[in-house]
C-alpha positions in Angstrom: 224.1 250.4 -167.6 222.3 254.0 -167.8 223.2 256.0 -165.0 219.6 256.5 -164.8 219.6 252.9 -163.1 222.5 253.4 -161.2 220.9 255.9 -158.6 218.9 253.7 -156.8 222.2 251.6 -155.9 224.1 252.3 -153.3 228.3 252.9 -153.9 230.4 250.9 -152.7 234.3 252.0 -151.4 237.0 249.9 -153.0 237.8 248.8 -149.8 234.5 246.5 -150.0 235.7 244.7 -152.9 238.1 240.8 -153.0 239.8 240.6 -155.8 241.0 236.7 -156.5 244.0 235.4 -159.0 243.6 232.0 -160.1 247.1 231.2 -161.6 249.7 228.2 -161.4 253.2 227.9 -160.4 255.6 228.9 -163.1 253.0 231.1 -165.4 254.8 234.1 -166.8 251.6 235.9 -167.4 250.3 234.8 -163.9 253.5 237.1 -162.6 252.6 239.6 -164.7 249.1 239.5 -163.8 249.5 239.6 -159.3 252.1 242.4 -160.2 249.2 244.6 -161.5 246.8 243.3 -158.9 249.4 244.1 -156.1 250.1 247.5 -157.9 246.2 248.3 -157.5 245.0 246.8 -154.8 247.4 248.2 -152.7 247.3 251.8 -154.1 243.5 251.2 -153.2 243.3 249.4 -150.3 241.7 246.6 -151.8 242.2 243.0 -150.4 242.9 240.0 -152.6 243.7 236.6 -152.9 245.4 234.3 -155.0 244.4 230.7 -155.5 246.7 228.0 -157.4 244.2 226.1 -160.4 246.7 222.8 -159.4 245.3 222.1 -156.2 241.6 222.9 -156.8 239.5 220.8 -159.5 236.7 223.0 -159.6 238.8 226.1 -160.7 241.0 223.7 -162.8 237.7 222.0 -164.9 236.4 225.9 -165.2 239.4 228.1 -165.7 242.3 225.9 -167.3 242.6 227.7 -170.7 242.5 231.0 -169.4 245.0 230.9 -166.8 245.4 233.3 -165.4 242.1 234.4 -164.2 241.2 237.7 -162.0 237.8 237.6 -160.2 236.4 240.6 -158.7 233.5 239.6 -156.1 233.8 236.4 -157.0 232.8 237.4 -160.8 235.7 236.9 -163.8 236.8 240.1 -164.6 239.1 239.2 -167.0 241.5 236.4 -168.5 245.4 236.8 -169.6 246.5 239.8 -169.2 245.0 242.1 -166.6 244.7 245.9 -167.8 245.9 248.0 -164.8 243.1 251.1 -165.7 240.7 248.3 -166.4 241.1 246.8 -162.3 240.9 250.4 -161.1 237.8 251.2 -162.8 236.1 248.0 -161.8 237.1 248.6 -158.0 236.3 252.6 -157.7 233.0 252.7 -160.1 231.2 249.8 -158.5 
């Protein structure tokens, strides 16, 4: 988006910001994955969540091939393998 559009919108801190993992037990990636979340998030001061895809159907039916997930806001962010500069960016330029 042009920063042209941006001005009107107000910042917000990182602090403002939920990031979610939706993983399942015994993922490999879905380790690798909450250890970047937990690496920026903390540094940050961000909250986050995890949720498991094997107890909920909804995230099962919408995420199951791309396991795991990261949401920020509620929004997918990304799928696989989470890029550590990727998170930051997304929780301090928004």
């Amino acid at each position: 988006m042009s920063p042209l559009f941006r001005r009107g919108r107000a910042r917000r801190s990182p602090q403002d910001h939920l990031v979610t993992l939706v993983r399942k037990p015994g993922c490999h990636l879905c380790d690798d994955a909450q250890a970047v979340i937990e690496k920026v998030c903390g540094e940050l001061g961000v909250p986050w969540e995890q949720k498991d895809i094997t107890q909920d159907e909804e995230l099962h039916r919408q995420y199951w091939e791309q396991i795991p997930v990261v949401l920020v806001d509620g929004e997918q962010h990304t799928f696989w393998r989470v890029n550590e500069e990727r998170l930051r960016r997304a929780l301090e330029e928004s």
